[in-house]
N, C-alpha and C positions, 0 to 999 in steps of 0.2 A: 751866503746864508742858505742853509736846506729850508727848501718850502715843507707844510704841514701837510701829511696827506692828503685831505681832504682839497685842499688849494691845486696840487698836483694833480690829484683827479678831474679835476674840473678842467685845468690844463690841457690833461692828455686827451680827454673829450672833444676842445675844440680841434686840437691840432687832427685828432681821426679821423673828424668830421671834413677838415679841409683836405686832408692826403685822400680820402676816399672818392671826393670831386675829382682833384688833380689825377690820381691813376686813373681813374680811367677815359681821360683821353686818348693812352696808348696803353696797347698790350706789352709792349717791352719790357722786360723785366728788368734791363741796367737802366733805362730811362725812370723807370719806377724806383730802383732803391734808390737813383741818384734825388729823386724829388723827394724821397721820404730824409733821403742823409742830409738834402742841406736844409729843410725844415722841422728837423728834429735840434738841429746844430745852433739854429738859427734861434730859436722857440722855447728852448727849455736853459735851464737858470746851470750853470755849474757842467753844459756838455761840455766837455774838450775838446774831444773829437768823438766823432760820430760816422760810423761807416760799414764796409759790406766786407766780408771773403767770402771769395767763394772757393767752391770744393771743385776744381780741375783736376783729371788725371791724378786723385787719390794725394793730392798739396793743396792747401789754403793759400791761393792769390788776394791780394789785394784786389777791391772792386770801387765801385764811387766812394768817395769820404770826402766830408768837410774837417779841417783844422789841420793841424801840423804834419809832415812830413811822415808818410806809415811807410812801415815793415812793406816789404813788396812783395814776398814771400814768409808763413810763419812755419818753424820748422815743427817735421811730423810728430804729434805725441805731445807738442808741450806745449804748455801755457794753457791760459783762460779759454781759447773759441776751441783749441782741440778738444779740453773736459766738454765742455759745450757737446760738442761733435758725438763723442766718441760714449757720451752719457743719456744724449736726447734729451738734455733737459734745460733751461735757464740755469746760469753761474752769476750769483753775485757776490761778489770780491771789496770787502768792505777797507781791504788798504792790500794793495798790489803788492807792496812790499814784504809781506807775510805768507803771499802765496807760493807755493815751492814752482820753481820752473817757471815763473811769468816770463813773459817774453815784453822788453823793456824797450819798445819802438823809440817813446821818450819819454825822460826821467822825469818830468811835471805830471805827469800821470800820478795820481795816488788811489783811484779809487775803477770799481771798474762792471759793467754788467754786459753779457753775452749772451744773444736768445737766439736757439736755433732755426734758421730760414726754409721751409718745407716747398716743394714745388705741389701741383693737383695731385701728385698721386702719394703724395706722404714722404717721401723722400729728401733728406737734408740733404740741401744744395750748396747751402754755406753759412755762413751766423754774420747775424745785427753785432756789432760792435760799439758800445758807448763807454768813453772812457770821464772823468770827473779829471780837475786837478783839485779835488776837494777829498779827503778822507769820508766813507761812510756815508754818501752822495745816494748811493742806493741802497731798492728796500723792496718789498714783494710786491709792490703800489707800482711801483717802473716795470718788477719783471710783468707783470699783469697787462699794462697796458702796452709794454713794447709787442709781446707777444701779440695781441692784435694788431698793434699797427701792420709787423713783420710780415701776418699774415696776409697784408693788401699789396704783397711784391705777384702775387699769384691768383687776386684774387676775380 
């Protein structure tokens, strides 16, 4: 079932409210995505999985994730977190299967949204990864609030 914006909103409110407690006990930034990945995974209706790459040596690694089995490396240029990347902007992918070049970690995935992860000085470091096994899962209401959460990896 897609929640109704408003419902979502309200959602993603409490959940910022908690992540903004929890980060800052530590300034670690993988400590920090790994608390936002397993209560975002944990928290909202339809994640699949939910997780981090990061931008090493000019490759998207794999970083914390909750849910199935990910990609350990995504290759250069393609798929969803490189537009991400390589655009600076939120991507949302309302059926993965339509998008040219998606990168198919796994095939229950249908639906998909990627917000890019900035360190203090403005600099993408590597992108939020949320994936749906729900078609059209996402909507400006996600990229909106993920983009704040994303922001408390640095904050």
């Amino acid at each position: 079932m897609i929640i109704s914006p408003e419902r979502k909103t309200k959602r993603y409110k409490r959940i910022y409210l908690q992540l903004q407690e929890l980060v800052q006990k530590t300034d670690n930034t993988i400590a920090r995505m790994a608390t936002i990945s397993a209560v975002l995974y944990h928290k909202m209706d339809n994640f699949f999985w939910t997780g981090f790459y990061l931008l090493l040596k000019n490759e998207l690694i794999v970083g914390p994730y909750q849910g199935p089995l990910a990609c350990q490396m995504l290759e250069k240029n393609r798929g969803v977190c490189w537009k991400s990347i390589n655009e600076q902007q939120s991507i949302i992918v309302p059926d993965v299967n339509k998008f040219p070049g998606h990168i198919a970690c796994d095939p229950r995935s249908k639906s998909e949204i990627v917000i890019p992860v900035k360190n203090n000085r403005e600099d993408i470091i590597g992108v939020l990864d949320v994936d749906s096994n729900k078609l059209n899962n996402f909507d400006e209401t996600d990229a909106l609030h993920l983009e704040r959460i994303a922001s408390l990896v640095y904050s």
